[in-house]
BADREN-756510 format. One record per residue (C-alpha): residue in three letters; x, y, z. Coordinates in Angstrom, 2 decimals. Layout:
% residues N
<r r="ALA" c1="X" c2="Y" c3="Z"/>
...
% end
This chain:
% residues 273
<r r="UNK" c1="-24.59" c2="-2.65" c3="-3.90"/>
<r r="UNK" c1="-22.57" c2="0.14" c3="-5.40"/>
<r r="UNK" c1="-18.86" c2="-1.06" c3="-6.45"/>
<r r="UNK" c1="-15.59" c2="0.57" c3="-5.63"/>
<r r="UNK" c1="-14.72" c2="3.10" c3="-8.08"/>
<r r="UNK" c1="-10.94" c2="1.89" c3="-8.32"/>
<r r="UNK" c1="-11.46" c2="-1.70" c3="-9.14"/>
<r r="UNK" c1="-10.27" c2="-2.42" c3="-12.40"/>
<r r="UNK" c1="-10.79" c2="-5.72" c3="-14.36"/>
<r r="UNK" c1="-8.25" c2="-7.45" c3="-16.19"/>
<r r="UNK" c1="-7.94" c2="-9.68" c3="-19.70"/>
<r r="UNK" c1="-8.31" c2="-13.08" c3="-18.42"/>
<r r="UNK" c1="-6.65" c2="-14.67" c3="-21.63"/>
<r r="UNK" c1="-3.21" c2="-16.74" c3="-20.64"/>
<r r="UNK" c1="0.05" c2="-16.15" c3="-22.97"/>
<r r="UNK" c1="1.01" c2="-19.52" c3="-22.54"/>
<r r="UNK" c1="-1.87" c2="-20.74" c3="-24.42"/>
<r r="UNK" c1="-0.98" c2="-19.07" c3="-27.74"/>
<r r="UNK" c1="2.05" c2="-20.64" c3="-28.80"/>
<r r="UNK" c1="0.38" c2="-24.38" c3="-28.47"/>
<r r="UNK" c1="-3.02" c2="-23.08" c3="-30.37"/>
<r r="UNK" c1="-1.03" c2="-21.41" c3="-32.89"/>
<r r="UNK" c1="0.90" c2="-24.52" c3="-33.80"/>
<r r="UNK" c1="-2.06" c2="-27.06" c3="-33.69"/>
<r r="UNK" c1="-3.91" c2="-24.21" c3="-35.83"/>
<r r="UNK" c1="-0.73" c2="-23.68" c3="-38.22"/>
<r r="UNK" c1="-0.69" c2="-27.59" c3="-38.55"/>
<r r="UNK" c1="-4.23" c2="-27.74" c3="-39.30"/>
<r r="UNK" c1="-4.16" c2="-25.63" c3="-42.01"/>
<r r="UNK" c1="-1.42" c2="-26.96" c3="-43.73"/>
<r r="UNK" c1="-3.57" c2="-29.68" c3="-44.56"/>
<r r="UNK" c1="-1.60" c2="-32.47" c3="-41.82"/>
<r r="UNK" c1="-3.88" c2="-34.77" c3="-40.20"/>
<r r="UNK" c1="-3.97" c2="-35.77" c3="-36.30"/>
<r r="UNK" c1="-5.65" c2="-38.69" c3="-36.52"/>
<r r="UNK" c1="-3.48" c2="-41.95" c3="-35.78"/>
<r r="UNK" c1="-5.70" c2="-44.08" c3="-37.82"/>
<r r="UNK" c1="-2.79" c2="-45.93" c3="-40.28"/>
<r r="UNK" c1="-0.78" c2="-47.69" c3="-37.16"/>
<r r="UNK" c1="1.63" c2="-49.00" c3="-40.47"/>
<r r="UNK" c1="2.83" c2="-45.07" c3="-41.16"/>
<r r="UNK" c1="5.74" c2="-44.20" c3="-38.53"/>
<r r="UNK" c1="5.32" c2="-40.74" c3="-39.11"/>
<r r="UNK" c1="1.72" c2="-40.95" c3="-38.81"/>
<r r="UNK" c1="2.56" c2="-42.20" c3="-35.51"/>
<r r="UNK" c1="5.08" c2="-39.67" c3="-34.67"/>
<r r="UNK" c1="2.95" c2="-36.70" c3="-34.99"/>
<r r="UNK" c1="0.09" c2="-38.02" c3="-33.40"/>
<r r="UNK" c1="2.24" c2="-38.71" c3="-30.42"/>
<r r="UNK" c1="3.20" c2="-34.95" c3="-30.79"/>
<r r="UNK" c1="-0.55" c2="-33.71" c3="-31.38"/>
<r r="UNK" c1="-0.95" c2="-35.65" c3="-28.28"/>
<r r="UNK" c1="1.74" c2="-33.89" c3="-26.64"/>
<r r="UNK" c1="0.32" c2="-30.42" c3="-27.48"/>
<r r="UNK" c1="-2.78" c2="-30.95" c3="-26.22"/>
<r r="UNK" c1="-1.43" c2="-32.15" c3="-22.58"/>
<r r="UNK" c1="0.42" c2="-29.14" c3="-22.60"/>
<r r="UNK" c1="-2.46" c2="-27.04" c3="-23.27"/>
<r r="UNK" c1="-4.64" c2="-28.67" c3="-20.97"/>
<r r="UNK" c1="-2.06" c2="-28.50" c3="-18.25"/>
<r r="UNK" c1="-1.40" c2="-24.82" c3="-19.25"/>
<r r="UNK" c1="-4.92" c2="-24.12" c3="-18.75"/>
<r r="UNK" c1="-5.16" c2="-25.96" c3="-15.69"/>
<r r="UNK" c1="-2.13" c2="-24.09" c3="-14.52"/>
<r r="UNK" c1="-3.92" c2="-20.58" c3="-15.82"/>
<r r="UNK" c1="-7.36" c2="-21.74" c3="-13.48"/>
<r r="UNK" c1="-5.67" c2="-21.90" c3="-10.31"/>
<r r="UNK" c1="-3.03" c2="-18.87" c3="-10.50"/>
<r r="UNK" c1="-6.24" c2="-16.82" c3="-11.61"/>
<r r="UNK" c1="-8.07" c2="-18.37" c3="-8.44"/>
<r r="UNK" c1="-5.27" c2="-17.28" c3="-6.82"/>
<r r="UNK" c1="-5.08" c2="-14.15" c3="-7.94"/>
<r r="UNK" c1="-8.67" c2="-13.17" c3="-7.78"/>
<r r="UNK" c1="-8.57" c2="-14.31" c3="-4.10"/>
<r r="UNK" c1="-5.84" c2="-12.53" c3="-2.96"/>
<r r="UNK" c1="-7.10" c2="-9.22" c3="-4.79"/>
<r r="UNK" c1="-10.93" c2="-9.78" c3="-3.19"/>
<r r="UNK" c1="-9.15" c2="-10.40" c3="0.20"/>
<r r="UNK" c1="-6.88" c2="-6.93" c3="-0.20"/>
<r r="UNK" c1="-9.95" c2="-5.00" c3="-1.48"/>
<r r="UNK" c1="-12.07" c2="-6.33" c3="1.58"/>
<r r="UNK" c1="-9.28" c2="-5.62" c3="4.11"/>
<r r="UNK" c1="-8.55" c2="-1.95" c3="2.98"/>
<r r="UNK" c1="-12.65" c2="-0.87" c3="2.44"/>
<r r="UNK" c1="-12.96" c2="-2.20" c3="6.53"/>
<r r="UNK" c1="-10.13" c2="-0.12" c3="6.73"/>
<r r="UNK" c1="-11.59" c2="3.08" c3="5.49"/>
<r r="UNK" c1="-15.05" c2="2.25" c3="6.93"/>
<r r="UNK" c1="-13.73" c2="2.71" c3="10.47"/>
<r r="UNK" c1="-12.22" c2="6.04" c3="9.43"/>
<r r="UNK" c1="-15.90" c2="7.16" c3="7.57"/>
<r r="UNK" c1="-17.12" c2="5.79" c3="11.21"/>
<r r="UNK" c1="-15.61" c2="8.92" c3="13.15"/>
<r r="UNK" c1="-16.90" c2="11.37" c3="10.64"/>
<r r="UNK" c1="-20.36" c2="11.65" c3="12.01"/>
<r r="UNK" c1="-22.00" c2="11.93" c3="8.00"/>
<r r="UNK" c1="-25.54" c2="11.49" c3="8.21"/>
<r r="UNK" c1="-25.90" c2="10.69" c3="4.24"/>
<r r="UNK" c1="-25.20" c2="7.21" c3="3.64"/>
<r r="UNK" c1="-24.36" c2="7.79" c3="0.15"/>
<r r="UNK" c1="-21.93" c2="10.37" c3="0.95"/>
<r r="UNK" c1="-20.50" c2="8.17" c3="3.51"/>
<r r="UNK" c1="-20.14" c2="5.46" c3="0.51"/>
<r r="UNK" c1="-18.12" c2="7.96" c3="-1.44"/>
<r r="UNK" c1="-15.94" c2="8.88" c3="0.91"/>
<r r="UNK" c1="-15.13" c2="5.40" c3="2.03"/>
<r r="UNK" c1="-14.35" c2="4.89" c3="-1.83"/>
<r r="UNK" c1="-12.34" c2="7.79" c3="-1.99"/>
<r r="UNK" c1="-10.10" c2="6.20" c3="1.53"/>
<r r="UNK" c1="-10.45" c2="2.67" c3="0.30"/>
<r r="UNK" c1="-8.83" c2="4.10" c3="-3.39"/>
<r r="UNK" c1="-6.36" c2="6.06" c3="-1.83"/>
<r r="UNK" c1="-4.59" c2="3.40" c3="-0.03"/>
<r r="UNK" c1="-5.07" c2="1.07" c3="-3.30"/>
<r r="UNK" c1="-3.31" c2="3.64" c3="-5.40"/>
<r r="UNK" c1="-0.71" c2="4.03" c3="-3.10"/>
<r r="UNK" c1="0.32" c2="0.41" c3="-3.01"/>
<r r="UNK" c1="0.12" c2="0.66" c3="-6.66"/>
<r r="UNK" c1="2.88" c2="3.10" c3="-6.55"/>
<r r="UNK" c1="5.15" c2="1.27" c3="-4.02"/>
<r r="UNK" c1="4.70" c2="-1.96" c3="-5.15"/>
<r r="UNK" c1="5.24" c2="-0.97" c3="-8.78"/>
<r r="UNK" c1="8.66" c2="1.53" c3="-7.46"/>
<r r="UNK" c1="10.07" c2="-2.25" c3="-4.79"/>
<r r="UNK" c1="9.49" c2="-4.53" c3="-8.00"/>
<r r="UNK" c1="11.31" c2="-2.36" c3="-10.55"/>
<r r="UNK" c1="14.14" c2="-1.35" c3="-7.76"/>
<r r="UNK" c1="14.49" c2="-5.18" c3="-6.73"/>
<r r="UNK" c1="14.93" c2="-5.99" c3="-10.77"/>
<r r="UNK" c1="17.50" c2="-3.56" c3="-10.88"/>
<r r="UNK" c1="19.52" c2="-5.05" c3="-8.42"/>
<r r="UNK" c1="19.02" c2="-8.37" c3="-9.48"/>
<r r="UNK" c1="20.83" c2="-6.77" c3="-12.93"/>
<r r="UNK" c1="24.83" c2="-7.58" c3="-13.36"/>
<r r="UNK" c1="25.26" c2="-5.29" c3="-15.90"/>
<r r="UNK" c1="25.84" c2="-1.93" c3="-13.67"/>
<r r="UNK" c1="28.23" c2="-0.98" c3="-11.57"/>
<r r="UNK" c1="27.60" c2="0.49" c3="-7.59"/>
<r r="UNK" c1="27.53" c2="4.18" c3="-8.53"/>
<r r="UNK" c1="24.87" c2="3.20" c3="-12.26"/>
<r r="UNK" c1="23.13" c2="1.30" c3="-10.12"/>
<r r="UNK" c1="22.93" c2="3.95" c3="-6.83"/>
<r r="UNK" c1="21.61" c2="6.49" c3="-9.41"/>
<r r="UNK" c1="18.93" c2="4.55" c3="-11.60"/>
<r r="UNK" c1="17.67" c2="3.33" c3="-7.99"/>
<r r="UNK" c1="17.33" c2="7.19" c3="-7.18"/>
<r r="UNK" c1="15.44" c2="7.78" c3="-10.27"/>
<r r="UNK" c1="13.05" c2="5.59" c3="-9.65"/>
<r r="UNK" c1="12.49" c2="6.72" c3="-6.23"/>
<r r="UNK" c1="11.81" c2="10.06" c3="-7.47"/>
<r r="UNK" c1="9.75" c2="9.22" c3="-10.12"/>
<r r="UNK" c1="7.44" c2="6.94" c3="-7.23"/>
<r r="UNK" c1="7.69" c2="10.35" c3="-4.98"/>
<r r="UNK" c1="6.30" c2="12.90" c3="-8.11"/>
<r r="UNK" c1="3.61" c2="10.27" c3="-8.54"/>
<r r="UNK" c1="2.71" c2="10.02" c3="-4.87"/>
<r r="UNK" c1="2.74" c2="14.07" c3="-4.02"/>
<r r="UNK" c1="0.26" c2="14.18" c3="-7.21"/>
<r r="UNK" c1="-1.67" c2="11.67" c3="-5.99"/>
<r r="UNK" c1="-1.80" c2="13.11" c3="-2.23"/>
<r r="UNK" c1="-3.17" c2="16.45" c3="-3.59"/>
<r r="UNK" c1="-5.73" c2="14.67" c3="-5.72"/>
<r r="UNK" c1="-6.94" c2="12.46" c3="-3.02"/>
<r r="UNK" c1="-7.15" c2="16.04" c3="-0.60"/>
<r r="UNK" c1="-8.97" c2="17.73" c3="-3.31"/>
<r r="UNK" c1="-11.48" c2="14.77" c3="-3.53"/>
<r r="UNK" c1="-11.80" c2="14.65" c3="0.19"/>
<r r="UNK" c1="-12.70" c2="18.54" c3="0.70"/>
<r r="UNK" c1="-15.31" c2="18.23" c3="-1.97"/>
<r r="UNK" c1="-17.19" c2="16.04" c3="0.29"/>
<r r="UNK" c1="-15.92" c2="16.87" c3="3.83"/>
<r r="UNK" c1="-15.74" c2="20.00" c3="5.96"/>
<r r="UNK" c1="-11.68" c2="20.62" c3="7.17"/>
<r r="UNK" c1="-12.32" c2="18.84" c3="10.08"/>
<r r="UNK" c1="-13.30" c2="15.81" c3="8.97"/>
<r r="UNK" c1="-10.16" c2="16.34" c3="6.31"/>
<r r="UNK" c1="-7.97" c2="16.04" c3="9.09"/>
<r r="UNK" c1="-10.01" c2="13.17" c3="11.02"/>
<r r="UNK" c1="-9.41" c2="11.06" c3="8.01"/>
<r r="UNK" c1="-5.72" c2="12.02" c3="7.71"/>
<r r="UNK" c1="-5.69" c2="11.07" c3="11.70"/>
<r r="UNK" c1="-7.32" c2="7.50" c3="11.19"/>
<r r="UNK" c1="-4.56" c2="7.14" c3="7.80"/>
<r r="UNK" c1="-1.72" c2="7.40" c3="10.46"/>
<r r="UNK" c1="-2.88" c2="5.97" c3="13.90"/>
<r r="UNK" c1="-3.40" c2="9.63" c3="15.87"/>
<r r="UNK" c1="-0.32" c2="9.53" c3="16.49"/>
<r r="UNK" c1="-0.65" c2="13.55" c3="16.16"/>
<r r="UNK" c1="-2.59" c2="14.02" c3="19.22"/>
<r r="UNK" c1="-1.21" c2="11.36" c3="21.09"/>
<r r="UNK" c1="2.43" c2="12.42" c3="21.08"/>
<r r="UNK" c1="1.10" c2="16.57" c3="21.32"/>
<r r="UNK" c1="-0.86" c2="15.19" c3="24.50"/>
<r r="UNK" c1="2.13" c2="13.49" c3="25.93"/>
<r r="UNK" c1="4.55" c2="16.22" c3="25.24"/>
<r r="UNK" c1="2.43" c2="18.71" c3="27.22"/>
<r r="UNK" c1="1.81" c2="16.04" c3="29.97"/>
<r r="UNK" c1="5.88" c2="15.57" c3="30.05"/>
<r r="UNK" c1="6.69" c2="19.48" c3="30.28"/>
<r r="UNK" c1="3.65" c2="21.42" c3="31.31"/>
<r r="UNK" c1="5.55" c2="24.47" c3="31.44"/>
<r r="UNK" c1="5.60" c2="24.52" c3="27.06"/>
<r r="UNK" c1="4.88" c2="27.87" c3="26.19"/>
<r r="UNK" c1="2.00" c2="28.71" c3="24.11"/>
<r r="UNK" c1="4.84" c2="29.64" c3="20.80"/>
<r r="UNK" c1="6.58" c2="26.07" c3="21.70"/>
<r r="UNK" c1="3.11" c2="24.20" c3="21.34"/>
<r r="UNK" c1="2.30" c2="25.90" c3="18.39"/>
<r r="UNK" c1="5.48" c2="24.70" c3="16.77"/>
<r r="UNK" c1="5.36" c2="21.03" c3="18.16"/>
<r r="UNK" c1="1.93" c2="20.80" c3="16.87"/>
<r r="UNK" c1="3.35" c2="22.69" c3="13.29"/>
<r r="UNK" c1="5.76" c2="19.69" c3="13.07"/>
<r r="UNK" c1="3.66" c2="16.74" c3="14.25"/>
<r r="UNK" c1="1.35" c2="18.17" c3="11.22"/>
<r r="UNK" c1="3.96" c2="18.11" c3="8.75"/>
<r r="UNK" c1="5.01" c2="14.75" c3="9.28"/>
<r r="UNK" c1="1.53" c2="13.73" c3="9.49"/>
<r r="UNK" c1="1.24" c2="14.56" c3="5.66"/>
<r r="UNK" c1="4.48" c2="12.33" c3="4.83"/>
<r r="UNK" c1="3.06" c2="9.63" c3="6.78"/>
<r r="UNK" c1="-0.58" c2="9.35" c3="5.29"/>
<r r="UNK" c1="1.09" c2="8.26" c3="1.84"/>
<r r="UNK" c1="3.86" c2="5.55" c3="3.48"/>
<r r="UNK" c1="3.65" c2="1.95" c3="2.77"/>
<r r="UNK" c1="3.35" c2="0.76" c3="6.15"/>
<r r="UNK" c1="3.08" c2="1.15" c3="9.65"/>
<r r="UNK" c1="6.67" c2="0.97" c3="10.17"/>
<r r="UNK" c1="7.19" c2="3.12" c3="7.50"/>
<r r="UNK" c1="4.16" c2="5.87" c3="8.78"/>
<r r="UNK" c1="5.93" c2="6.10" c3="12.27"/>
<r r="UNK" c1="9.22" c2="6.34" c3="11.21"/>
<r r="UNK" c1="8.27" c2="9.54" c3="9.71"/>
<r r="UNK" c1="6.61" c2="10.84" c3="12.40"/>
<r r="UNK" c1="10.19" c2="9.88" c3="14.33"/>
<r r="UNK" c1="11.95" c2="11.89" c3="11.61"/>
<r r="UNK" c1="9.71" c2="14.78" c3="13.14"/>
<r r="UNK" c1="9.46" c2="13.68" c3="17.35"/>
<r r="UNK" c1="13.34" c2="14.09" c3="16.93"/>
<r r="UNK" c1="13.33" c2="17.18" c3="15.32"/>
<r r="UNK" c1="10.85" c2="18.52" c3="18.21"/>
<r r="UNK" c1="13.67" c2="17.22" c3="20.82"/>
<r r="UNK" c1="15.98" c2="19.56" c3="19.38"/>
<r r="UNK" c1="14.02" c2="22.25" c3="19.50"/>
<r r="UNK" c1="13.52" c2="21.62" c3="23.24"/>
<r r="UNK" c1="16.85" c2="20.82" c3="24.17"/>
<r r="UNK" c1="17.90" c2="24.33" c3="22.38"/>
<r r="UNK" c1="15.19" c2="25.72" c3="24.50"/>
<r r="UNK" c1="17.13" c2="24.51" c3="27.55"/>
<r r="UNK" c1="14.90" c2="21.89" c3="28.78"/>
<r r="UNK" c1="16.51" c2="18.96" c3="29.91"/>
<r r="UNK" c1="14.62" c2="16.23" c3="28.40"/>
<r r="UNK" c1="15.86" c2="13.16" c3="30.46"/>
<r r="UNK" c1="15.00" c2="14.98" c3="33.53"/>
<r r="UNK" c1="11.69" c2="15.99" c3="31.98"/>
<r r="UNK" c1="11.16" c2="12.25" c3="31.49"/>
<r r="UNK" c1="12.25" c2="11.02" c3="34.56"/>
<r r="UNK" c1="9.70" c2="13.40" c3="36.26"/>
<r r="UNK" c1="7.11" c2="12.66" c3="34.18"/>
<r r="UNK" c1="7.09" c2="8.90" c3="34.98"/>
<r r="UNK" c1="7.21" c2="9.97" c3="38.54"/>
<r r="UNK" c1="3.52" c2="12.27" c3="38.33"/>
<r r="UNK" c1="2.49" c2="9.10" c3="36.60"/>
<r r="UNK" c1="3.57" c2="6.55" c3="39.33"/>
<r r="UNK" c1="2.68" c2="8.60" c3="42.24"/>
<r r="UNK" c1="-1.18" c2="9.15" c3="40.56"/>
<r r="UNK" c1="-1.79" c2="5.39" c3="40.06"/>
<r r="UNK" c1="-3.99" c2="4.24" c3="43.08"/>
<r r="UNK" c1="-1.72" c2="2.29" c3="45.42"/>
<r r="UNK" c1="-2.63" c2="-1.02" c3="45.23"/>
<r r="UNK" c1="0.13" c2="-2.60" c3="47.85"/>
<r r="UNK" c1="-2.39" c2="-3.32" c3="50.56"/>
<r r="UNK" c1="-4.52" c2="-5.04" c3="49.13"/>
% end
């Protein structure tokens, strides 16, 4: 089975380990003995107590080291499984008849949204440390927080043009944009469709620009963090498009209103039944 081109192994040795080694090593070599055999000698007794000392410490240390690894290789097995079903439902709609290809681009999805929690995760931890600081005031603080927020956002708009370029080497435009649609829920061309269904008299300049918009925020949203996060950005953009209309002179709450009127009166009435 081929393996995911972003996984990355990791040193498996344990810090806490060293110190207790090193000392037991350090002791050995000085020529001191361990071994409690003359029960007379107090200090015979003293450091074989503490030899025995160091040793439960580096059992328990390894012990410790077993399970957080466990742990740890669990939890990143479980994350790598969840986001490669992730991206196999988008390589699903993409109708590629080469199953290798389809492999590669499932990679390619499965890497982007690894690499992109890389990048969050790495921006929340350092911004949380920050905060947890005493040492800066509000206005030190407000602008070392920024920094780091713009450092995450140059590494994520490199990243999103990688990831494109990678994606257009192995799919046609439209199958670009299907994966960009399956990143961010279709929320595209379900908000487009529901516009149009809300005020059918759109002209054909007005649903160019909705669709423009609903686009551009599309881009922002394939690279957030979450869901929450994805469809705020597309509300960043759904309010933008209600200004546009409302400067257009459509009244939007009487749009609505009649909308969910064409949509009650088409349901099949049910009442006699």
């Amino acid at each position: 089975m081929k393996q995911l081109n972003f996984i990355c192994l990791h040193d498996n040795h344990h810090p806490s380990l060293v110190p207790a080694v090193a000392i037991i090593n350090n002791k050995r070599q000085s020529g001191y003995s361990y071994s409690p055999v003359d029960h007379a000698d107090r200090a015979g007794r003293f450091n074989a107590g503490r030899y025995g000392i160091l040793l439960v410490l580096l059992f328990l240390s390894l012990s410790l080291f077993s399970q957080s690894a466990g742990t740890d290789t669990t939890g990143q097995a479980a994350y790598l499984k969840t986001i490669t079903e992730r991206a196999q439902k988008i390589v699903n709609t993409l109708g590629i008849n080469d199953s290798r290809k389809a492999t590669t681009v499932r990679d390619l999805i499965a890497g982007q949204y690894k690499n992109l929690n890389d990048i969050h995760t790495s921006r929340d931890n350092r911004i949380k440390a920050l905060k947890a600081g005493t040492a800066l005031d509000k206005e030190a603080l407000n602008l070392q927080v920024k920094q780091v927020q713009d450092e995450a956002s140059a590494q994520i708009d490199k990243l999103h043009v990688a990831y494109l370029s990678s994606l257009s080497r192995n799919l046609n435009p439209e199958q670009v944009d299907k994966v960009k649609d399956g990143m961010t829920y279709d929320v595209v061309h379900v908000t487009y469709k529901a516009t149009l269904e809300m005020i059918p008299s759109l002209t054909e300049a007005q649903k160019k620009q909705i669709m423009l918009w609903l686009v551009e925020a599309r881009e922002h949203a394939m690279d957030a963090e979450s869901s929450q996060k994805k469809h705020e950005w597309f509300g960043k953009y759904k309010g933008k498009i209600n200004n546009y209309l409302s400067a257009a002179g459509y009244n939007l709450t009487k749009e609505r209103e009649e909308w969910v009127k064409r949509i009650n009166a088409s349901k099949p009435n049910t009442s006699n039944k």
